[in-house]
C-alpha positions as protocol buffer text, in pm:
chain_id: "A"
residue {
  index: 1
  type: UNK
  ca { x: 11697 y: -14200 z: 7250 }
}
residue {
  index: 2
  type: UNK
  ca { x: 11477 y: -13866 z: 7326 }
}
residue {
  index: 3
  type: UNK
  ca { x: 11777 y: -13677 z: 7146 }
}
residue {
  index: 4
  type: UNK
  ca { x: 11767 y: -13872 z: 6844 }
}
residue {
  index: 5
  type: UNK
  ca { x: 11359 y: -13855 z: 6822 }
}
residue {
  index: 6
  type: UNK
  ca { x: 11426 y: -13450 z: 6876 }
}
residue {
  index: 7
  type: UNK
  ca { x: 11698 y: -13458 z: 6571 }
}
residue {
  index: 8
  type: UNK
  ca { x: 11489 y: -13638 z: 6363 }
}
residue {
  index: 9
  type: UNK
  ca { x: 11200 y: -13380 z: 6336 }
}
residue {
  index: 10
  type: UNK
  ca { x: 11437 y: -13118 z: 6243 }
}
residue {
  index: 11
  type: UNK
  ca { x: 11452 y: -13207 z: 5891 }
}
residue {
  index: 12
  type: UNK
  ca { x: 11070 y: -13228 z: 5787 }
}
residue {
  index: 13
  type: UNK
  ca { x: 11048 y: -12903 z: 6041 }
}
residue {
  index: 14
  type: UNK
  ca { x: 11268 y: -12731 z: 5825 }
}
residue {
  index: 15
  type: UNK
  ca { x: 11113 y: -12865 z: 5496 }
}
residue {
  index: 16
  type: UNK
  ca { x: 10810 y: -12743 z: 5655 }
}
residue {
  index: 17
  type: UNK
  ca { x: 10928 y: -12390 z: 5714 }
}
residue {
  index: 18
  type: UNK
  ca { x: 11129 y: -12396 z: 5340 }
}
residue {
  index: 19
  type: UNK
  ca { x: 10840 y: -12489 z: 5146 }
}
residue {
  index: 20
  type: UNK
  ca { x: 10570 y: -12233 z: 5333 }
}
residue {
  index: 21
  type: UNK
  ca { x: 10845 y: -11917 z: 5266 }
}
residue {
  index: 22
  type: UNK
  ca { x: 10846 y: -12030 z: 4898 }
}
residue {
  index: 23
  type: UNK
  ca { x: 10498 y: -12072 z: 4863 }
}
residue {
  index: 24
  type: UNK
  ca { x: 10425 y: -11716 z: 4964 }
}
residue {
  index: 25
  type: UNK
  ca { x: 10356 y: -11452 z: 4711 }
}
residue {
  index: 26
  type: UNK
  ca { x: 10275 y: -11091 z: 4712 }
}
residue {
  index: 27
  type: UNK
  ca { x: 10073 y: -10956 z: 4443 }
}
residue {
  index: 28
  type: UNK
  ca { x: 10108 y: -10562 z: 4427 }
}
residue {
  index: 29
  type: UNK
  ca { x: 9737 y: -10390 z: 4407 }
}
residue {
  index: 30
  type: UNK
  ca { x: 9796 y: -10331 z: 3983 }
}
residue {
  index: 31
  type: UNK
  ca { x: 9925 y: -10703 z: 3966 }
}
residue {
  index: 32
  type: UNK
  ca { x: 9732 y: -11003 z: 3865 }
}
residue {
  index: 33
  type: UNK
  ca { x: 9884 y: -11379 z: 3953 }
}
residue {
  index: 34
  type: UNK
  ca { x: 9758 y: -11682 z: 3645 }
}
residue {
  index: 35
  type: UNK
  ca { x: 9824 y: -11966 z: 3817 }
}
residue {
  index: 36
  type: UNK
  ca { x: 9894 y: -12332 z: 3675 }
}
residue {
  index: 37
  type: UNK
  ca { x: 9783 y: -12640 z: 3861 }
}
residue {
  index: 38
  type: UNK
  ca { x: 9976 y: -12940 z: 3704 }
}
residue {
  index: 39
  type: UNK
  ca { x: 10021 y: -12739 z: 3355 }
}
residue {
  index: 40
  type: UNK
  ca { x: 9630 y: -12664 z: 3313 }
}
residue {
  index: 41
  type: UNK
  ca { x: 9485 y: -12289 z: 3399 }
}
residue {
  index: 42
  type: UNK
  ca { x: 9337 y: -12290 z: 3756 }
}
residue {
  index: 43
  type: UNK
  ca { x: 9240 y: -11957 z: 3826 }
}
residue {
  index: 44
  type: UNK
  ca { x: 9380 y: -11568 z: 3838 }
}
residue {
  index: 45
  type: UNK
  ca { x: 9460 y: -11451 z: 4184 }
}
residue {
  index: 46
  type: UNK
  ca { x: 9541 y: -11161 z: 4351 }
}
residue {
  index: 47
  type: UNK
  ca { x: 9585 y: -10871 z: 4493 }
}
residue {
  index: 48
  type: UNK
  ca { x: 9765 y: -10921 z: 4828 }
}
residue {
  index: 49
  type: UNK
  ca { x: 9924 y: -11261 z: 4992 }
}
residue {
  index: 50
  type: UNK
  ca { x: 9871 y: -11553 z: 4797 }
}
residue {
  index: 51
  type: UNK
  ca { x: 10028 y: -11947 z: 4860 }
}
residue {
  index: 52
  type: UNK
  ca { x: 10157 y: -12074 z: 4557 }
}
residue {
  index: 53
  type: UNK
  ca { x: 10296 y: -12463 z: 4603 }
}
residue {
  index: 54
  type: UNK
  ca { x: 10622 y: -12538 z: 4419 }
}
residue {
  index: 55
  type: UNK
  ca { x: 10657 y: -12759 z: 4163 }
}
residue {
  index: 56
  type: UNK
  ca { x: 10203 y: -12885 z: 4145 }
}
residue {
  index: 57
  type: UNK
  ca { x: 10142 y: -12523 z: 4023 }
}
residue {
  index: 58
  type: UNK
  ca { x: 10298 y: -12207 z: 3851 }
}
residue {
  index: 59
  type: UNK
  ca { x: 10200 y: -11837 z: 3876 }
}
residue {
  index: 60
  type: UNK
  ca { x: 10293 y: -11580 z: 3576 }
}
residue {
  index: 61
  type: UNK
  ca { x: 10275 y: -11227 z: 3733 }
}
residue {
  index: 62
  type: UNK
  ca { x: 10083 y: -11016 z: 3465 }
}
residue {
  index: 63
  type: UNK
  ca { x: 10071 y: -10588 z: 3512 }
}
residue {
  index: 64
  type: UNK
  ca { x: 9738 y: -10420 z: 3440 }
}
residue {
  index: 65
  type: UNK
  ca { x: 9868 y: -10068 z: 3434 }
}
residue {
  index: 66
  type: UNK
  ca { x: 9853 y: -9889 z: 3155 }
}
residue {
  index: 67
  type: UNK
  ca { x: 10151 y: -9932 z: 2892 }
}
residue {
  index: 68
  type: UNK
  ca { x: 10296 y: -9672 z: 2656 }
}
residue {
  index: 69
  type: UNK
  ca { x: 10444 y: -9842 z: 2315 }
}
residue {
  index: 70
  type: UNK
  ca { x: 10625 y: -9605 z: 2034 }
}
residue {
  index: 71
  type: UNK
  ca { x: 10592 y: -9785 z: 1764 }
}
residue {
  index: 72
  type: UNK
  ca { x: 10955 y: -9721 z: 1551 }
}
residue {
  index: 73
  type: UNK
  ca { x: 10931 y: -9492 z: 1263 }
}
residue {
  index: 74
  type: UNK
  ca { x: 10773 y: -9631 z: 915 }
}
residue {
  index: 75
  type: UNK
  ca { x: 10783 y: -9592 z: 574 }
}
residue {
  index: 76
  type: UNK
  ca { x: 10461 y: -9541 z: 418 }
}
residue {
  index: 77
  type: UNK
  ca { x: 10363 y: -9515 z: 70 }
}
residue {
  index: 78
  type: UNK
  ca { x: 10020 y: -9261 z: 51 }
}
residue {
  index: 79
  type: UNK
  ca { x: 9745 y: -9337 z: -201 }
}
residue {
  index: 80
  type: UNK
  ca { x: 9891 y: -9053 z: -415 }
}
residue {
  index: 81
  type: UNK
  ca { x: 10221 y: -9231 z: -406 }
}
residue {
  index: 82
  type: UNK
  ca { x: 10394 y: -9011 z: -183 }
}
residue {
  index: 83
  type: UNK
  ca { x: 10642 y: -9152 z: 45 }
}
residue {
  index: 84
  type: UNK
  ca { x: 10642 y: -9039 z: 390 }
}
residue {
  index: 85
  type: UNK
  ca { x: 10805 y: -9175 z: 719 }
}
residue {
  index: 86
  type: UNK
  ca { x: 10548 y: -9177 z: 1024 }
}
residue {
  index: 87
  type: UNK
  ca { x: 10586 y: -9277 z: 1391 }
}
residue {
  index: 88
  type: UNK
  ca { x: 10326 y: -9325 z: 1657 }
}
residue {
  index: 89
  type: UNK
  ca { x: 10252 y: -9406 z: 1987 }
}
residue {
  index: 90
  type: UNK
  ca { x: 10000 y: -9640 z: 2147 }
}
residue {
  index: 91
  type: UNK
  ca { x: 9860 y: -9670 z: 2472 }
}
residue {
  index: 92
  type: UNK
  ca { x: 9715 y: -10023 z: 2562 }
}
residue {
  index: 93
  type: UNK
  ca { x: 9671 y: -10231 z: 2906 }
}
residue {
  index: 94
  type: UNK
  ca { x: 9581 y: -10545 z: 2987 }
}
residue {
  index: 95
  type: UNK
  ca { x: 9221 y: -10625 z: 3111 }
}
residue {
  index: 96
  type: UNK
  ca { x: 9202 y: -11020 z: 3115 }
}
residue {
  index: 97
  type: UNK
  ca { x: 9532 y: -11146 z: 3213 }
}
residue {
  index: 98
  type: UNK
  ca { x: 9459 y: -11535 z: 3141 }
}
residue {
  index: 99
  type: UNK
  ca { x: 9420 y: -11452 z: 2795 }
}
residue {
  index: 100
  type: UNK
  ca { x: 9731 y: -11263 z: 2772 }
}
residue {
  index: 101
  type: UNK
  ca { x: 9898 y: -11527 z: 2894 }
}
residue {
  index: 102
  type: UNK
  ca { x: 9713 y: -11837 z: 2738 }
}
residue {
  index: 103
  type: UNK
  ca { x: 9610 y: -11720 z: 2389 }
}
residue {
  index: 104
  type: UNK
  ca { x: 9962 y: -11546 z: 2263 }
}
residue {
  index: 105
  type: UNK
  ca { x: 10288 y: -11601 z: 2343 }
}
residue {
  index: 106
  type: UNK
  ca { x: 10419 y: -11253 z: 2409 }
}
residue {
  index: 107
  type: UNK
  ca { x: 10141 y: -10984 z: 2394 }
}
residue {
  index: 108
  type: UNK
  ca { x: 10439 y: -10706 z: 2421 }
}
residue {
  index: 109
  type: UNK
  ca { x: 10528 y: -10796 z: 2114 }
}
residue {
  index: 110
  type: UNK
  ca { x: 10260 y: -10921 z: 1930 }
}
residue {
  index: 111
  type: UNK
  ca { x: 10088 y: -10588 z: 1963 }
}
residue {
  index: 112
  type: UNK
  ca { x: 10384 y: -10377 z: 1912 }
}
residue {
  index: 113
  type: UNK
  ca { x: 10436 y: -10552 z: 1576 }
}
residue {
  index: 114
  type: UNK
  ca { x: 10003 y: -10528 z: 1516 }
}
residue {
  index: 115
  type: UNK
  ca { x: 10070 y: -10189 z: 1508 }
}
residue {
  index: 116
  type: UNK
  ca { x: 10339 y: -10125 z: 1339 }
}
residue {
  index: 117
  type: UNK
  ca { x: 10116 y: -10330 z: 1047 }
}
residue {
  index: 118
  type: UNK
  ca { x: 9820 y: -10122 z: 1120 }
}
residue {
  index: 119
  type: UNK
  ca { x: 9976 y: -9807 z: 1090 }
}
residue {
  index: 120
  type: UNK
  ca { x: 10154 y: -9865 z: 745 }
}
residue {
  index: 121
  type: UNK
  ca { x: 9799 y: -10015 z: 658 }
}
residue {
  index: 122
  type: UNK
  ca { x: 9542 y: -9776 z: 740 }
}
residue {
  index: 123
  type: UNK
  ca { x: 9800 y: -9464 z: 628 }
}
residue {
  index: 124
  type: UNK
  ca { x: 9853 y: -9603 z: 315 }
}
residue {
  index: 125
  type: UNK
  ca { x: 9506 y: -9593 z: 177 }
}
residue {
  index: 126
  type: UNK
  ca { x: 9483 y: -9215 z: 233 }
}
residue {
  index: 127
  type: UNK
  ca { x: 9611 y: -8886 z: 61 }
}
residue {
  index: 128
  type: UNK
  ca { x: 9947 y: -8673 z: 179 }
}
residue {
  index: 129
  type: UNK
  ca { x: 9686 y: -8397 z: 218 }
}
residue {
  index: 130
  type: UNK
  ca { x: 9446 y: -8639 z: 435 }
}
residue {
  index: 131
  type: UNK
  ca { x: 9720 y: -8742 z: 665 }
}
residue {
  index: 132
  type: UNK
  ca { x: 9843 y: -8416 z: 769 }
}
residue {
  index: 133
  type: UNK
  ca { x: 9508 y: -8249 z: 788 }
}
residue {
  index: 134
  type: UNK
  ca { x: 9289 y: -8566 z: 943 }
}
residue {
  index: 135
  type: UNK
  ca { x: 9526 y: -8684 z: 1172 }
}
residue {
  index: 136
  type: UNK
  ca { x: 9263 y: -8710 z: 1478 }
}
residue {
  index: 137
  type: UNK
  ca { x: 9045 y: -8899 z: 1235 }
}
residue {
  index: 138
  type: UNK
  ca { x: 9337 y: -9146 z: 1125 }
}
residue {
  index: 139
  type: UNK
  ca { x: 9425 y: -9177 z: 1499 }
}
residue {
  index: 140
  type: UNK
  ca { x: 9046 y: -9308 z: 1600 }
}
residue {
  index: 141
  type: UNK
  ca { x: 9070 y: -9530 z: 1315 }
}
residue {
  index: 142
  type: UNK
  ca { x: 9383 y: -9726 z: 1377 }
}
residue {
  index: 143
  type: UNK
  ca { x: 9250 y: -9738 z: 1752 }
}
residue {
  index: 144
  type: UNK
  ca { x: 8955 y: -9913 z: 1623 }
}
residue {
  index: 145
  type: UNK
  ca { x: 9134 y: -10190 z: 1395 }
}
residue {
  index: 146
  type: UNK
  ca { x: 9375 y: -10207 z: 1694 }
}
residue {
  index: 147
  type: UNK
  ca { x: 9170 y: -10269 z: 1981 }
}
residue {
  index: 148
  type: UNK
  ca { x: 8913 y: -10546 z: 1748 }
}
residue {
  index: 149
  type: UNK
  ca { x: 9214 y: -10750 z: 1687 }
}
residue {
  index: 150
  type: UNK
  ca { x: 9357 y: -10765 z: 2049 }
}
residue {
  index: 151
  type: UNK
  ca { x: 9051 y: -10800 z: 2235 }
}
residue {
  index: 152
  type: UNK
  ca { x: 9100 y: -11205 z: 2176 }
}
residue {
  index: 153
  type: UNK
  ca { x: 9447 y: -11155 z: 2362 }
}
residue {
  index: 154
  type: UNK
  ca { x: 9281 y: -10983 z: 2672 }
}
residue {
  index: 155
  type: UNK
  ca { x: 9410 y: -10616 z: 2570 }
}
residue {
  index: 156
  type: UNK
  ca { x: 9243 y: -10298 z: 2548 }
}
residue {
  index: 157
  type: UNK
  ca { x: 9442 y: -10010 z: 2341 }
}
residue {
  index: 158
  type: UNK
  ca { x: 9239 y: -9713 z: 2444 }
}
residue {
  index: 159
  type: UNK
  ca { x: 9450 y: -9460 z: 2268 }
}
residue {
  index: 160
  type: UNK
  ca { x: 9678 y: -9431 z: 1944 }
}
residue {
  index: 161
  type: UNK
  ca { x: 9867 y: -9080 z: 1840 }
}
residue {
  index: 162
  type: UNK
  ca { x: 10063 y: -8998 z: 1560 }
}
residue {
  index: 163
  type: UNK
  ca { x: 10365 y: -8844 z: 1696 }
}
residue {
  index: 164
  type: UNK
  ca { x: 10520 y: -8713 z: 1310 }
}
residue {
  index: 165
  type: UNK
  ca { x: 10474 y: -8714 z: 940 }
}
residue {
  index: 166
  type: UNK
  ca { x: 10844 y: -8688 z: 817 }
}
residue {
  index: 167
  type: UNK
  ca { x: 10892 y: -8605 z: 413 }
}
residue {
  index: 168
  type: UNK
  ca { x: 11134 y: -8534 z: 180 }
}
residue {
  index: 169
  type: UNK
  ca { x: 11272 y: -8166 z: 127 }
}
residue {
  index: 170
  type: UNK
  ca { x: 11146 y: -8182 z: -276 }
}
residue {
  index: 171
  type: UNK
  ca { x: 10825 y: -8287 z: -128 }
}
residue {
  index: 172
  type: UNK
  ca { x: 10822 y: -8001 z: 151 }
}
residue {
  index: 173
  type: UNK
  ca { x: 10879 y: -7708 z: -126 }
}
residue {
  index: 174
  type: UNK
  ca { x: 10641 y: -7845 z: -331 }
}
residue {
  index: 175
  type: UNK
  ca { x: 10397 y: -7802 z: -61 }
}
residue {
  index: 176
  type: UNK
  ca { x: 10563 y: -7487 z: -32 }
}
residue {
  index: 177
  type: UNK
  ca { x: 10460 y: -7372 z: -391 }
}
residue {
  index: 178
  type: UNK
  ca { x: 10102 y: -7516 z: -380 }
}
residue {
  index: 179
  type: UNK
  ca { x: 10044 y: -7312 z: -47 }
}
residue {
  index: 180
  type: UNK
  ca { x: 10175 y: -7004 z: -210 }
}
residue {
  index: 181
  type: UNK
  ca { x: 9968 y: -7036 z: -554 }
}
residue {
  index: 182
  type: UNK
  ca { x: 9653 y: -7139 z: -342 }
}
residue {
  index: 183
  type: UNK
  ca { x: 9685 y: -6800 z: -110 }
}
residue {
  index: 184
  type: UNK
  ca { x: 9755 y: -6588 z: -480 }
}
residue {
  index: 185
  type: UNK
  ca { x: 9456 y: -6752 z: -577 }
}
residue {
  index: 186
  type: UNK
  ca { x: 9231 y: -6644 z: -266 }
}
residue {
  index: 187
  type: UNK
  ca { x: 9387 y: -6358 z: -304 }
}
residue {
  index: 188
  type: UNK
  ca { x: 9244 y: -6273 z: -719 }
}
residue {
  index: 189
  type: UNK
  ca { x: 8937 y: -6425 z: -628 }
}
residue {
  index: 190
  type: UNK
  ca { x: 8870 y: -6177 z: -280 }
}
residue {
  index: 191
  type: UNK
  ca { x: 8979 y: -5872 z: -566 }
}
residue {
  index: 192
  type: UNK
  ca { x: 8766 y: -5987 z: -782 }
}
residue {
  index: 193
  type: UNK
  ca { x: 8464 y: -6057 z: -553 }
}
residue {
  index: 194
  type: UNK
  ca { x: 8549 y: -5655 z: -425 }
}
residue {
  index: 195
  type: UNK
  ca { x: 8561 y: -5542 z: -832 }
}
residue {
  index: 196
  type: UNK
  ca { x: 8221 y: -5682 z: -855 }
}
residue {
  index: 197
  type: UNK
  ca { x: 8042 y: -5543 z: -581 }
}
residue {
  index: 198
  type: UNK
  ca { x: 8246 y: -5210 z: -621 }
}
residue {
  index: 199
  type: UNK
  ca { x: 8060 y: -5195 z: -988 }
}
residue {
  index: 200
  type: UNK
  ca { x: 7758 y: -5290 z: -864 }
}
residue {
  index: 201
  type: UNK
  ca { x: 7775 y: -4995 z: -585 }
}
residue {
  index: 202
  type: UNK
  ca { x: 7849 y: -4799 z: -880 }
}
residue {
  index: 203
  type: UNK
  ca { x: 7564 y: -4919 z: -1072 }
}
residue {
  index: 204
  type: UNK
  ca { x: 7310 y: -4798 z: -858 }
}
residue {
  index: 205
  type: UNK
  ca { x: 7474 y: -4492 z: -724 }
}
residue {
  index: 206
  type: UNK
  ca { x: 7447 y: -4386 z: -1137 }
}
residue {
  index: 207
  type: UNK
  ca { x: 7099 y: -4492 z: -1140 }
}
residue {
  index: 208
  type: UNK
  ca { x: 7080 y: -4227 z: -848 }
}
residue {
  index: 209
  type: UNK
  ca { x: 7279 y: -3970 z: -980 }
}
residue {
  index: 210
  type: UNK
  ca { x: 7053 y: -3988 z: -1320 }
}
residue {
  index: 211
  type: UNK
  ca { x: 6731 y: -3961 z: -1177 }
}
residue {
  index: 212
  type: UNK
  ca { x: 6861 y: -3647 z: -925 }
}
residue {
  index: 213
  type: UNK
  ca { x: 7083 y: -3395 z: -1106 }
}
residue {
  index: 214
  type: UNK
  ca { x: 7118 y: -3204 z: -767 }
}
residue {
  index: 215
  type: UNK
  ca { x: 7288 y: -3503 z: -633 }
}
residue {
  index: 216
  type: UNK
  ca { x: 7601 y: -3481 z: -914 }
}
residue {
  index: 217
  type: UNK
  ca { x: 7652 y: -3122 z: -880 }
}
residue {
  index: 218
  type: UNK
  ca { x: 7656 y: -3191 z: -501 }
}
residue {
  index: 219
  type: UNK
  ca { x: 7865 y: -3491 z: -545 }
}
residue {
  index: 220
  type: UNK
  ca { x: 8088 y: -3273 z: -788 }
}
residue {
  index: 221
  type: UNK
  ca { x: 8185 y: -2980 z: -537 }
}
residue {
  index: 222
  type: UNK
  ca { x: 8234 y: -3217 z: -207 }
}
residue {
  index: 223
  type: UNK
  ca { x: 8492 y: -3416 z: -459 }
}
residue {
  index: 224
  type: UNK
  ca { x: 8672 y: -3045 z: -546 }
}
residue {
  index: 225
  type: UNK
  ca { x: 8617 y: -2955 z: -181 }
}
residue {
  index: 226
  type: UNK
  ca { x: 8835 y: -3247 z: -43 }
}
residue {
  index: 227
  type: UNK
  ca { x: 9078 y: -3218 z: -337 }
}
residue {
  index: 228
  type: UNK
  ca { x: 9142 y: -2844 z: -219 }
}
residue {
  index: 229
  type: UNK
  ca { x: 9117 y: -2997 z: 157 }
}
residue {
  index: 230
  type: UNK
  ca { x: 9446 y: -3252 z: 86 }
}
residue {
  index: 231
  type: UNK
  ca { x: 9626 y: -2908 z: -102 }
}
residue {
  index: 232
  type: UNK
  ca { x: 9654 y: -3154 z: -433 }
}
residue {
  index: 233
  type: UNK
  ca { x: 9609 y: -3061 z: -787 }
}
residue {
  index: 234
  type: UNK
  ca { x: 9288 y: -2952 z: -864 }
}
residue {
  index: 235
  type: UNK
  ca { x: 9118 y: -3125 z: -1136 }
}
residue {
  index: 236
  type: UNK
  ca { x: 8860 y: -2912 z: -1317 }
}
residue {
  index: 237
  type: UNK
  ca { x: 8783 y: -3133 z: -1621 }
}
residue {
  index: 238
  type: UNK
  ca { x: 8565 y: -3325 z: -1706 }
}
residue {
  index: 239
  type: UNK
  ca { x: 8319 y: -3118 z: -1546 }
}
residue {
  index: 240
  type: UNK
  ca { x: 7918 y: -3216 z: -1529 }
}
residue {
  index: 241
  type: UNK
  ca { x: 7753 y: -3177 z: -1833 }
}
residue {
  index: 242
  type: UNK
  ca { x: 7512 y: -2958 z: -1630 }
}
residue {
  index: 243
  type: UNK
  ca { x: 7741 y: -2680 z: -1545 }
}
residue {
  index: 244
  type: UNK
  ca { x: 7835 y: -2647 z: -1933 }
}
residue {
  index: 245
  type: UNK
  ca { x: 7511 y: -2605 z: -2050 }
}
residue {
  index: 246
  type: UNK
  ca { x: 7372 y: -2382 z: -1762 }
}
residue {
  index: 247
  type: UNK
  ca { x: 7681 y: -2155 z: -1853 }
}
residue {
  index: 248
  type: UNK
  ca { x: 7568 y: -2180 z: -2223 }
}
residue {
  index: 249
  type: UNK
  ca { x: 7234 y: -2045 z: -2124 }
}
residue {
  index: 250
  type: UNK
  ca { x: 7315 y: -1751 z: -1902 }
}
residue {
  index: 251
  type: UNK
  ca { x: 7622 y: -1698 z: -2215 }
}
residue {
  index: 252
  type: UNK
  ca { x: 7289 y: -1717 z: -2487 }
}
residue {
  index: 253
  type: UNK
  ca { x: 7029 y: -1528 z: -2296 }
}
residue {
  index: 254
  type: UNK
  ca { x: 7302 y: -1212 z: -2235 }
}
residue {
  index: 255
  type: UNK
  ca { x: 7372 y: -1192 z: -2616 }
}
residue {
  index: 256
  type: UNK
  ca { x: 7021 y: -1117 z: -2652 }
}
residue {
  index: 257
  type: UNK
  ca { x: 7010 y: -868 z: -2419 }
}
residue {
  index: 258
  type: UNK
  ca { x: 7287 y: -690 z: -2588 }
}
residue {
  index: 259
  type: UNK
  ca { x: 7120 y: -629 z: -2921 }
}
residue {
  index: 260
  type: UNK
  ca { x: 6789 y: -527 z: -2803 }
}
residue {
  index: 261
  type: UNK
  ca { x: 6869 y: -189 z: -2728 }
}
residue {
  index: 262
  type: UNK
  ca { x: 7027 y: -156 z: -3077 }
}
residue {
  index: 263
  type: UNK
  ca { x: 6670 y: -242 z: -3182 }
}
């Protein structure tokens, strides 16, 4: 009789023992447990050891690390109807995991597929010109939409990047040509700016020149002086209209010299 009594508490021993090893759960320090009590949210548990009873409740094991999504390359149609192909990545992580669980069915996806939405959205009301020279600015703005439309889904995208603008070769050399035509146009406008203020250097060193005659003959013999200098031709003409006429006068006054001993 004592043996039978002894085999009969085997069983619920065992049940015992089976039930307690199922029930235990360890929840990694970056993992969050939602547990189920009878189908209805109980409460979020974890880190560390935590009992979970078979078949009264239910535990979905949700990660709170941060997640990298590339969203796949689309094609986006610009304001200026240019049509470019654009890829991104998003960084996003979960910060209330009974949300993620209870208010979508797969976040994973859900925001993968936000995104891809956003992006073709927010790209497509700007310029070519605007998404290749604003990129940090498009980048805070699909952040923004982004993170106000998962925040009811218990996820917090903290970062978005746009890893390429892709376009057409045509496309690319016409870029090409308007690069080119806007440096030749910097480039006439710097000569021109440097024509102007050349004249008016000119301008004033005339006005200078005019009112001091010592200054052009002085001006005169430093330019034949560093013509001789270089051992280039040397350019006599047109000389000063000084130097004629004070050769004129010492030519006049020894004419009249000559004929007054004759007289």
């Amino acid at each position: 009789m004592p043996s039978l009594i002894d085999q009969a508490w085997i069983v619920p021993i065992f049940i015992l023992v089976f039930l307690v090893i199922v029930s235990v759960k360890v929840l990694r320090e970056y993992e969050r447990g939602v547990v189920f009590l009878l189908g209805r949210f109980w409460k979020v548990k974890g880190p560390g050891l935590i009992l979970i009873f078979p078949v009264i409740q239910q535990m979905v094991r949700i990660d709170l690390r941060t997640r990298v999504l590339d969203v796949p390359q689309q094609d986006v149609i610009s304001r200026d109807n240019v049509s470019v192909r654009v890829n991104a990545v998003v960084y996003y992580r979960v910060i209330s995991p009974d949300h993620a669980v209870i208010q979508v069915e797969n976040y994973e996806a859900a925001t993968s597929q936000l995104a891809q939405t956003t992006l073709r959205s927010v790209l497509g009301q700007h310029e070519l010109d605007e998404m290749l020279a604003e990129r940090e600015k498009l980048n805070v703005d699909i952040q923004r939409i982004l993170d106000e439309q998962t925040e009811a889904w218990g996820i917090k995208v903290s970062n978005v990047e746009i890893k390429k603008v892709d376009l057409d070769e045509s496309m690319i050399r016409a870029i090409a040509r308007q690069a080119e035509a806007e440096r030749g146009r910097r480039a006439k406008v710097i000569d021109a700016e440097g024509e102007l203020q050349a004249a008016q250097r000119f301008r004033e060193a005339a006005e200078i020149l005019s009112t001091q005659p010592q200054a052009l003959h002085l001006r005169y013999l430093t330019t034949m002086q560093g013509l001789a200098s270089d051992k280039t031709s040397l350019i006599l003409f047109p000389m000063p209209l000084e130097f004629i006429e004070a050769f004129g006068r010492k030519g006049g006054s020894g004419g009249k010299d000559a004929e007054r001993p004759q007289d």
